[in-house]
C-alpha positions in Angstrom: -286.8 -14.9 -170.7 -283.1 -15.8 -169.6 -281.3 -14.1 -167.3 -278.8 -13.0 -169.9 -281.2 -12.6 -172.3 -282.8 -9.5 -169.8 -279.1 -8.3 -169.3 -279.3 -7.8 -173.0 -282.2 -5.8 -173.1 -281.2 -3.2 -170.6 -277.9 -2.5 -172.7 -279.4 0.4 -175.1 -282.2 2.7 -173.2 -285.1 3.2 -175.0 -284.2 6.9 -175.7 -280.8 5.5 -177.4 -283.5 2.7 -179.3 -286.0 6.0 -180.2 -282.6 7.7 -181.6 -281.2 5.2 -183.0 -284.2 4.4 -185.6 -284.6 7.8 -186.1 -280.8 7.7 -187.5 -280.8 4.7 -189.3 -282.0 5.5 -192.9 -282.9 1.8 -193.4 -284.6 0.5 -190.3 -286.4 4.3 -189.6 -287.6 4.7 -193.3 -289.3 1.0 -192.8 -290.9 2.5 -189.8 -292.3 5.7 -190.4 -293.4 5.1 -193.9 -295.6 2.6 -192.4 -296.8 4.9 -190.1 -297.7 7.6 -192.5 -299.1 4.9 -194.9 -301.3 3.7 -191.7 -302.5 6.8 -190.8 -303.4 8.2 -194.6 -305.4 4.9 -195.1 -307.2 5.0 -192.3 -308.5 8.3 -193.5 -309.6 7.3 -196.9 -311.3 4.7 -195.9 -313.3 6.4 -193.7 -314.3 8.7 -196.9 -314.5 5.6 -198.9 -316.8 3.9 -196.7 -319.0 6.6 -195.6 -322.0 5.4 -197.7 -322.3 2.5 -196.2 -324.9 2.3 -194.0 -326.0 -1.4 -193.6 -325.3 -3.2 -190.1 -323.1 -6.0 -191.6 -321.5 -3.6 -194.4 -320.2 -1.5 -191.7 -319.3 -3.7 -189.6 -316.9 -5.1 -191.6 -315.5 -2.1 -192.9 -315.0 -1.0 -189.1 -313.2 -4.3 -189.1 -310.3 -3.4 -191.9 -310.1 0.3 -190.8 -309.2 -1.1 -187.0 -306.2 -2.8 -188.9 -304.9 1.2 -190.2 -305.8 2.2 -186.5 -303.6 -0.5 -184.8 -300.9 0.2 -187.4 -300.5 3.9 -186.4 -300.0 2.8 -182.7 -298.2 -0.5 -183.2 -295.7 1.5 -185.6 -295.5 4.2 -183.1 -294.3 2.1 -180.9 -291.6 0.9 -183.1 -290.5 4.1 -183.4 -290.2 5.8 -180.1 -287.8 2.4 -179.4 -290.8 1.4 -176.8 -291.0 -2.2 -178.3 -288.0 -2.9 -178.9 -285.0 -4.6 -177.4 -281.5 -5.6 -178.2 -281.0 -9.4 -177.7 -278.3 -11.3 -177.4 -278.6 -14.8 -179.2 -278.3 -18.2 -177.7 -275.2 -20.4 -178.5 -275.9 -22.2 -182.2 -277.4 -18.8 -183.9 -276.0 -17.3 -186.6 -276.0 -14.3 -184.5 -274.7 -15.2 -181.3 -271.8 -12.8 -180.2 -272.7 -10.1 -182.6 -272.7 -6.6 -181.8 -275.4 -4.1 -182.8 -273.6 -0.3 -183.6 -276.0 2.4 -182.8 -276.7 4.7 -185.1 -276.1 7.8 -182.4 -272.6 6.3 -181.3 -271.8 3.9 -179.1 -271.6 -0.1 -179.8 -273.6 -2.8 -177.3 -273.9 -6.6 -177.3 -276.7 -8.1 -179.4 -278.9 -7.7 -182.1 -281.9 -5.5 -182.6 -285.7 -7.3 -182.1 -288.7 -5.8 -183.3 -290.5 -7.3 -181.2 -293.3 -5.1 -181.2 -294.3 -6.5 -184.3 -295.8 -9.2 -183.0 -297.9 -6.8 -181.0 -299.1 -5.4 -184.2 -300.1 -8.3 -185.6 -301.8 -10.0 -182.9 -304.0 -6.9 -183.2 -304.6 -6.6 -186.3 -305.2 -10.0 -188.6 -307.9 -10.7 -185.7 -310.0 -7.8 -188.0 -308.9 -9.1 -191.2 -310.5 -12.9 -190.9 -313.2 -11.1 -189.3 -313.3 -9.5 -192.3 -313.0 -12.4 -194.4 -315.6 -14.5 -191.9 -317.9 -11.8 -192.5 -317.9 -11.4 -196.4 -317.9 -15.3 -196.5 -321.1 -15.4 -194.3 -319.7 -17.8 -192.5 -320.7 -19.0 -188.8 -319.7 -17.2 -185.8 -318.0 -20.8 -184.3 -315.7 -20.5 -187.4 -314.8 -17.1 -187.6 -313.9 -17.4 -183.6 -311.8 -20.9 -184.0 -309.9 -18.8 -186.9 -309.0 -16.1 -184.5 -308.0 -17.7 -181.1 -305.7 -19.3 -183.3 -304.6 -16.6 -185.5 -303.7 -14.6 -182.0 -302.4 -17.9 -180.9 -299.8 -17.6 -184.1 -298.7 -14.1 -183.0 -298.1 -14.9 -179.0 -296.3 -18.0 -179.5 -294.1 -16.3 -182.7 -293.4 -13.3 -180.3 -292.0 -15.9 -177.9 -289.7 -17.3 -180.5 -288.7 -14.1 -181.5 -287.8 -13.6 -177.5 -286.7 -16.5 -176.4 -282.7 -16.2 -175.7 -282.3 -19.4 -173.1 -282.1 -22.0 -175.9 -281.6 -21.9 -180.2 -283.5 -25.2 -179.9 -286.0 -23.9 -178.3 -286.9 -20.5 -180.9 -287.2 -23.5 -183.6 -289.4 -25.1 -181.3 -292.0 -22.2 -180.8 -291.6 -21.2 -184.1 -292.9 -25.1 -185.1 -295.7 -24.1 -182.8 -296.6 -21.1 -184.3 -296.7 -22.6 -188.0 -298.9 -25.1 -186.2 -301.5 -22.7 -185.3 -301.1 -21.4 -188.7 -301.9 -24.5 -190.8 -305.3 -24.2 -188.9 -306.0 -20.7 -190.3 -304.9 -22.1 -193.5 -307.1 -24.9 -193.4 -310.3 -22.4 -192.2 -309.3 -20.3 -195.3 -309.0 -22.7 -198.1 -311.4 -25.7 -196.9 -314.6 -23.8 -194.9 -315.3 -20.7 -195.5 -314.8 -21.0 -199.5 -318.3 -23.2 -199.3 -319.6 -20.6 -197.0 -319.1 -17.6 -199.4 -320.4 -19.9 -202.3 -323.4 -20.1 -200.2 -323.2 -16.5 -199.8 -323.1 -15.7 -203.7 -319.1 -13.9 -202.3 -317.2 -16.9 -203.6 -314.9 -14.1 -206.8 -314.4 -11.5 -203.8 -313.2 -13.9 -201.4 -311.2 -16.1 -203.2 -309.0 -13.6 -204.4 -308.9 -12.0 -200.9 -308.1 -15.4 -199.4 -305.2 -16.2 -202.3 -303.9 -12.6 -201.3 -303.7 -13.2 -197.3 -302.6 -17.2 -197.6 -299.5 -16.2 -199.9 -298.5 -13.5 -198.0 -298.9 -15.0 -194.7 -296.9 -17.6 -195.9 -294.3 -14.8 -196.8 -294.2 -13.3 -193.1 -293.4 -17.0 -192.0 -290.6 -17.9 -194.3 -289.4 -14.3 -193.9 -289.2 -14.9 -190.3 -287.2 -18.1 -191.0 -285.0 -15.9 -193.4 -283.9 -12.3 -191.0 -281.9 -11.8 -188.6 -284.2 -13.2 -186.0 -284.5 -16.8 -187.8 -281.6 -18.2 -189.5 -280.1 -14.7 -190.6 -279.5 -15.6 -194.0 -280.5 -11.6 -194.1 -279.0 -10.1 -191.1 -279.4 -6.5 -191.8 -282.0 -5.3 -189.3 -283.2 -3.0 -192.2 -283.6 -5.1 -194.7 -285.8 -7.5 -192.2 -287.8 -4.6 -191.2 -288.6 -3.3 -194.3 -289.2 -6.5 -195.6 -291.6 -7.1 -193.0 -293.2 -3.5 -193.9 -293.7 -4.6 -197.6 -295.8 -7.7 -197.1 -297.7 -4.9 -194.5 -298.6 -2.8 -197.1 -300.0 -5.2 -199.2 -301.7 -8.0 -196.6 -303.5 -5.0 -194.9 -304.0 -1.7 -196.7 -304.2 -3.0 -200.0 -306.3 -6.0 -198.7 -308.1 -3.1 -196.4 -309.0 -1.2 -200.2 -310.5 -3.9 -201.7 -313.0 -5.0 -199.0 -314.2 -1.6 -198.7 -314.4 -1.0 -202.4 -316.2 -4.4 -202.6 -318.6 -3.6 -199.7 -319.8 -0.3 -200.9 -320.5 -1.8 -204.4 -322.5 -5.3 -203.4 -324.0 -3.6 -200.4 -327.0 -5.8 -201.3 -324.7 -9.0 -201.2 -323.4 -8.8 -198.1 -326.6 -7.8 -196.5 -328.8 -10.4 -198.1 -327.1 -14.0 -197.4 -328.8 -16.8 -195.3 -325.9 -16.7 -192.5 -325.1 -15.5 -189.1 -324.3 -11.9 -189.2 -326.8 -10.7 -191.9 -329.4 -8.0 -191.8 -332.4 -9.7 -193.5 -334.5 -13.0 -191.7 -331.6 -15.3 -192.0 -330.6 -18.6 -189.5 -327.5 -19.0 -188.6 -325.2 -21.1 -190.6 -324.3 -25.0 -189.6 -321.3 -25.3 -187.7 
């Protein structure tokens, strides 16, 4: 990060960040919702899942209640103003030379980053294509490629999101992380919709996989759109909470129907001819 872009970040102390999203109706509401939301879900699904006792059922409903468990701390986070930062943009954004009012008093240069974000979702969608790797049956070389990449997206969007040396160069990582997503993309609609045919999962996934490509694709033009992008929206708030929307949908709602799917095809999951089963299965083809 730039030298001014560090001077930046020391402007507001994280006590004056932690106050001054407890004070903003808009950007705290966006916050703690989330974590309340989070931390409820994590809790039903543990009672929705406790039947399920098979290896590869459980396994993957571990795998969408770690993305309720990364929530609660990632959002935490958020809110006691540890990740984030105020950032002053680089010459050419629509936001360079804008001031950020706290919501405690007090005005300092920049605009507000929720940077932890990136944190949360470099944590988290790992679980969800294992999720979807899992309930596809596909291969283990698959399911990996898809994640390296997926984590590859978050790290190199979080650096975008950082990056105060250069407008050029935030458009530049942010080409990179779009990049790495196509790959996920192409994982989700080309292989592993012939793996959960093979599977007999091909109605479950498919709508699981049109749910998490469109919203994805949301998160990335939203990115495009806030304050952090081309701030066509520049209201902190509004970004943040429209960030927390696609949340609620792309991983508890996603999170529900896994779960409910698992514990009624136990047998389904368990019985296909691919790496991860329970029964005498091979490994599936790379």
């Amino acid at each position: 990060m730039s030298q001014i872009g560090m001077s930046a970040t020391l402007q507001a102390s994280q006590a004056e960040l932690f106050r001054h999203v407890l004070n903003d109706p808009l950007l705290g509401s966006s916050i703690w919702i989330n974590i309340g939301l989070a931390g409820l879900s994590l809790l039903f699904f543990a009672y929705l899942g406790r039947s399920v006792d098979d290896p590869r059922g459980r396994l993957i409903v571990v795998s969408v209640m770690m993305v309720s468990a990364v929530s609660v701390a990632s959002y935490t986070g958020l809110a006691s103003g540890l990740t984030i930062s105020i950032l002053e943009m680089p010459d050419g954004h629509p936001m360079a030379g804008t001031t950020t009012n706290l919501a405690t008093g007090g005005t300092v240069d920049g605009t507000v980053s929720l940077w932890g974000r990136y944190l949360t979702w470099a944590f988290s969608t790992p679980f969800i294509l294992l999720a979807l790797g899992l309930i596809a049956g596909s291969s283990m070389t698959k399911i990996f490629t898809a994640i390296v990449f997926d984590i590859g997206i978050m790290i190199t969007g979080l650096a975008a999101a950082l990056t105060t040396s250069s407008y050029l160069m935030r458009w530049f990582w942010y080409a990179i992380s779009c990049t790495f997503f196509l790959v996920v993309v192409y994982i989700l609609l080309f292989e592993w919709p012939e793996d959960a045919r093979a599977a007999g999962t091909a109605d479950i996934f498919n709508t699981l996989k049109l749910l998490t490509v469109v919203l994805w694709f949301g998160y990335t033009i939203w990115w495009a759109l806030g304050n952090e992008g081309l701030a066509v929206v520049q209201s902190v708030g509004v970004t943040s909470w429209g960030y927390s929307l696609f949340d609620i949908v792309a991983k508890y709602f996603f999170s529900f129907l896994v779960i409910r799917y698992v514990v009624n095809n136990v047998e389904t999951i368990s019985s296909g001819a691919s790496y991860g089963a329970t029964t005498e299965s091979t490994p599936a083809d790379d």
